[in-house]
C-alpha positions in Angstrom: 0.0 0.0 0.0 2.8 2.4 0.9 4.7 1.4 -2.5 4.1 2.3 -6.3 1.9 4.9 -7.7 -0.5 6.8 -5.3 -2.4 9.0 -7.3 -4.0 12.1 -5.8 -7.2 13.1 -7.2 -9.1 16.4 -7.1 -12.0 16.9 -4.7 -13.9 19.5 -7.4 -15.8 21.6 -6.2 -18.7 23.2 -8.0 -20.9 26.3 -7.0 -19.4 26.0 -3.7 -20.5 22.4 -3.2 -18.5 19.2 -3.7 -19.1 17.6 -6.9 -19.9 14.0 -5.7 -20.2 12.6 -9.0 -17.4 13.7 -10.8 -15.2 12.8 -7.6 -16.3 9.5 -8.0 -15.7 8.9 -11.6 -12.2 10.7 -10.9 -11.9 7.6 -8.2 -12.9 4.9 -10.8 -10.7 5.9 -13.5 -8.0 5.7 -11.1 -9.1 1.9 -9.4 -9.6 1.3 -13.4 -6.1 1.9 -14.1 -4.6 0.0 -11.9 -2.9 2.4 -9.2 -1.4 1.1 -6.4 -3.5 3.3 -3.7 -5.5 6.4 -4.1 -4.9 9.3 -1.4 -8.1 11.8 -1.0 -8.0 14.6 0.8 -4.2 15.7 -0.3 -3.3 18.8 -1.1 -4.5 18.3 -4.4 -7.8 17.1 -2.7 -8.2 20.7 -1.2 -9.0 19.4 2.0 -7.9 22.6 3.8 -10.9 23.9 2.7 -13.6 21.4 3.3 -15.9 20.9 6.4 -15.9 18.0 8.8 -18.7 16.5 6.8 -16.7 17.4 3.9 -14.0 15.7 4.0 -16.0 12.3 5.5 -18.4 12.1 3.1 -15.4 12.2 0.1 -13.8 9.5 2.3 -16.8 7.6 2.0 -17.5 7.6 -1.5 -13.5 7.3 -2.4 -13.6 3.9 -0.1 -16.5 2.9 -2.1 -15.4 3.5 -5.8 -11.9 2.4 -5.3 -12.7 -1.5 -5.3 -9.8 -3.3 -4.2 -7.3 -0.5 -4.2 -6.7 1.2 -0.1 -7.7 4.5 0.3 -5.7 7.1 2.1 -7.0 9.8 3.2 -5.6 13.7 4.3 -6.8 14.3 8.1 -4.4 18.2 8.4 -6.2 20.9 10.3 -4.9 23.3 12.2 -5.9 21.9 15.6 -5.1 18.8 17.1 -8.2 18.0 18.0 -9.7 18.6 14.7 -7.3 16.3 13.6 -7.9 13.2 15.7 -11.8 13.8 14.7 -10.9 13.6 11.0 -8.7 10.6 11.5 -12.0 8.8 13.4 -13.9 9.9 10.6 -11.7 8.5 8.3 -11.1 5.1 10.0 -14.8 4.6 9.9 -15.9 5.5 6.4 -12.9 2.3 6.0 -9.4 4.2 5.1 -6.7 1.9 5.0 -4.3 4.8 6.4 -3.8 8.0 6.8 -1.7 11.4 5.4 -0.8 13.8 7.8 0.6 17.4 7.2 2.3 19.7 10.4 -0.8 22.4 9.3 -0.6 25.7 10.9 -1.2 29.3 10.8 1.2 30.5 14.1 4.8 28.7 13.1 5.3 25.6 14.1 8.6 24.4 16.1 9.7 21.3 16.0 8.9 20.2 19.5 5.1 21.3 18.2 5.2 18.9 15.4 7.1 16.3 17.1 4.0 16.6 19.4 1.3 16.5 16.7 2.4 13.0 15.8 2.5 11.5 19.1 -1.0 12.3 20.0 -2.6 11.6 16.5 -0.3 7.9 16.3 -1.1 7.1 19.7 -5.2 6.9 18.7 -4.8 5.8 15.3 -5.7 2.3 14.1 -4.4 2.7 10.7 -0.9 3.6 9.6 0.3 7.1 9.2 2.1 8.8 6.2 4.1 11.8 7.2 3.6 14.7 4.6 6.4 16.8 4.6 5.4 19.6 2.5 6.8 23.1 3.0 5.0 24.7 0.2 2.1 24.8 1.4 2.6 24.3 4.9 5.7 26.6 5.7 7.4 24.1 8.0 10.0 22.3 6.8 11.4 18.8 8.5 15.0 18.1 9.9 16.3 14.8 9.2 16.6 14.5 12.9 12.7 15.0 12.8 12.2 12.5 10.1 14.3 9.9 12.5 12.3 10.4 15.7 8.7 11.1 14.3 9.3 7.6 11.8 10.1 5.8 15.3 6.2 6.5 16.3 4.0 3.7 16.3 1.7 3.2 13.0 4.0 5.7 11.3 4.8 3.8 7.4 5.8 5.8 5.2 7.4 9.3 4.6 6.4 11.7 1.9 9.3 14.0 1.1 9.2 17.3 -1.1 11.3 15.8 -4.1 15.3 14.5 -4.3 18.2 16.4 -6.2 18.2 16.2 -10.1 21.4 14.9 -10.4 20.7 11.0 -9.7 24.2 10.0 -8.0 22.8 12.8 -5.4 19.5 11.4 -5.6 20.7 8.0 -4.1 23.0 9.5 -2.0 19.8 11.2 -0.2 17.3 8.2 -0.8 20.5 6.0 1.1 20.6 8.8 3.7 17.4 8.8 5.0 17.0 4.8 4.9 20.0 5.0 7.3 18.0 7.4 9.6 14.3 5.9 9.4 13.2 2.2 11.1 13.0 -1.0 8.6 9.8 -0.9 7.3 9.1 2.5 6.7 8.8 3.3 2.9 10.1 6.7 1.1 7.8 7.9 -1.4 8.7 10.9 -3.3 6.5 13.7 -4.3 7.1 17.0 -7.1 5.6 15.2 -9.6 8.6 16.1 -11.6 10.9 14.2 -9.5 9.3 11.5 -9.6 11.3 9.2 -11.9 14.2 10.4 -10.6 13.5 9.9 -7.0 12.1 6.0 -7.7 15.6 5.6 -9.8 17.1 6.8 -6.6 15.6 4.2 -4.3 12.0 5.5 -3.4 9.7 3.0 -2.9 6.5 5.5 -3.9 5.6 8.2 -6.2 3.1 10.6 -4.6 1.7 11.8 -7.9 -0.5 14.7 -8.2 -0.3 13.8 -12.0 -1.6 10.2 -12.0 -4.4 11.5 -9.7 -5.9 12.9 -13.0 -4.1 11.4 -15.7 -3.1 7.7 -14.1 -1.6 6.4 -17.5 1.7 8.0 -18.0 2.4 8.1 -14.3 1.5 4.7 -14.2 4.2 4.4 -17.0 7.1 6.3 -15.3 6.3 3.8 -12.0 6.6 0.4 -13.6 9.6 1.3 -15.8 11.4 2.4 -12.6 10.6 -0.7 -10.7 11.5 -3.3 -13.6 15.1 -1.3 -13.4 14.4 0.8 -16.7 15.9 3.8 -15.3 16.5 5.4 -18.8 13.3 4.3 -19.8 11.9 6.2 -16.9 13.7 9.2 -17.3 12.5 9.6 -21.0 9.1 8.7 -20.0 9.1 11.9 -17.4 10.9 14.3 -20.1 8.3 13.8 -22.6 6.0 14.8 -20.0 8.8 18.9 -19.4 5.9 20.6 -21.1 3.5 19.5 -18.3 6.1 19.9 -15.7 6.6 23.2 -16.8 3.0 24.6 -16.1 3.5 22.9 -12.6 6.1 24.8 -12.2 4.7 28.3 -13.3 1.3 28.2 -12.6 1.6 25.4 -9.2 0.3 21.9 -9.6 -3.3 22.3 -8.7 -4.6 25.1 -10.8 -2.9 23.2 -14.0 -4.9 20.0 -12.9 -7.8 21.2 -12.3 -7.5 22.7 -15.8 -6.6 19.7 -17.2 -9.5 18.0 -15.4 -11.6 20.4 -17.0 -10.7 20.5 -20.9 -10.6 16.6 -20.4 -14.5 16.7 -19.2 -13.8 14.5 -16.1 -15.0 17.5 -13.8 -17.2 20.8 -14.0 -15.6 23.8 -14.3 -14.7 25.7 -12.3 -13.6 23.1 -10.1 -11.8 24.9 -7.8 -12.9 26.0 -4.1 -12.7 30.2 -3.6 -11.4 32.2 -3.3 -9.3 30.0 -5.7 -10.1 30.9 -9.3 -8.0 28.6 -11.8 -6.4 30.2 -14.3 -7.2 32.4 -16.5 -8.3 32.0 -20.4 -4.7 32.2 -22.1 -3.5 30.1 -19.7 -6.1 27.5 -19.8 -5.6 27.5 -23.1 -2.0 26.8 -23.1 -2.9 23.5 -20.7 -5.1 22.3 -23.6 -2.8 22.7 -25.9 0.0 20.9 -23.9 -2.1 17.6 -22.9 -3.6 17.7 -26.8 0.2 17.4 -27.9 1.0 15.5 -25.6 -1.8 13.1 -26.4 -2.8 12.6 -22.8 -6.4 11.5 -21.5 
């Protein structure tokens, strides 16, 4: 479950309401195409700006059209509390783990995330992924941090922020952190356009925002890793610059939710305000990349 492809679908929102039938079809494509797990509620999944009964009832129906393929599911808030209410909500619509993010709006110390892991493993029933992601959260993890919040009980896997582009320093860091974490706990790499170099490196996951939406190619990029087609995989993630490219200019949500949206998989907008997508040329540009691209 914590190795492979785990795609990371949008939670669209239309007229301020989540679209429950177009989240499920976005759930069945992926269970279709064979992904490995499927992760609601990331950041991809907007779940920073869903209710309680929000982000339980996406749970539910993601459990439900996912067939045989776990469900994780995104439990951040910005209280502890909140959090352990979302991880019960979670473990009863039938999650098969959880992905955790040190949310705040006050900075975080160490010590204060160090402490939001203990309390949320100590009442969990599932297994944990540790989401280390700075962009969006403004906190950014030690390796020392890694080490001691990996020791936690039901902590299996860690979600790190991408690996260096060169791929000898790729492996050196994939080797470094296996020396720091407990057997057991995987390494899944995220930056969708690290992703064949971080699985090349060592990583036992990709985290993909990508193959939450377009499961195909990222499904591609995965198995040519694991078979030991590094150069294959490589290739397979260059043809893809052009997409990389908007990621990088326009960030990783608005582009899928505009890909999302040109394919027909979701209403548009799609997007929960006060976040607007982007704007017509833009859009435009997006179409014309996954039309050359030939993606669907």
């Amino acid at each position: 479950m914590f190795t492979g492809l785990s795609a990371f679908p949008l939670t669209p929102i239309h007229r301020d309401r989540v679209d429950e039938a177009a989240f499920a079809g976005l759930v069945g494509r992926l269970a279709g195409a064979g992904v490995d797990s499927i992760t609601a509620l990331g950041s991809t999944g907007s779940y920073a700006y869903l209710t309680r009964d929000e982000r339980a009832r996406v749970v539910r129906l993601a459990v439900e059209h996912a067939g045989e393929v776990p469900v994780l599911a995104g439990i951040g808030a910005l209280r502890t509390s909140h959090v352990l209410e979302f991880a019960e909500d979670a473990q009863r619509a039938g999650a098969s783990g959880v992905l955790l993010a040190p949310v705040s709006y006050q900075e975080l110390t160490p010590d204060d995330v160090y402490g939001l892991y203990e309390d949320v493993t100590r009442a969990l029933s599932v297994p944990l992924v540790v989401y280390d992601n700075p962009r969006t959260t403004h906190f950014s993890f030690t390796d020392d941090l890694y080490r001691d919040v990996a020791r936690l009980p039901g902590v299996a896997s860690l979600k790190i922020p991408g690996v260096p582009a060169d791929p000898a320093e790729a492996a050196r860091r994939v080797a470094r952190l296996r020396e720091l974490l407990p057997q057991g706990v995987t390494v899944g790499v995220s930056g969708d356009a690290f992703g064949a170099t971080g699985l090349n490196a060592g990583c036992d996951a990709w985290y993909s925002v990508v193959g939450g939406t377009l499961p195909a190619p990222a499904l591609e990029i995965v198995r040519a890793a694991r078979s030991g087609a590094a150069e294959r995989a490589e290739e397979l993630s260059a043809r893809l610059g052009p997409l990389w490219d908007l990621f990088a200019r326009h960030g990783s949500l608005r582009v899928t939710a505009a890909i999302a949206e040109h394919l027909g998989l979701v209403r548009g907008p799609s997007l929960p305000l006060p976040l607007r997508g982007l704007g017509p040329q833009d859009r435009d540009r997006v179409a014309r990349v996954v039309n050359e691209l030939g993606l669907e």
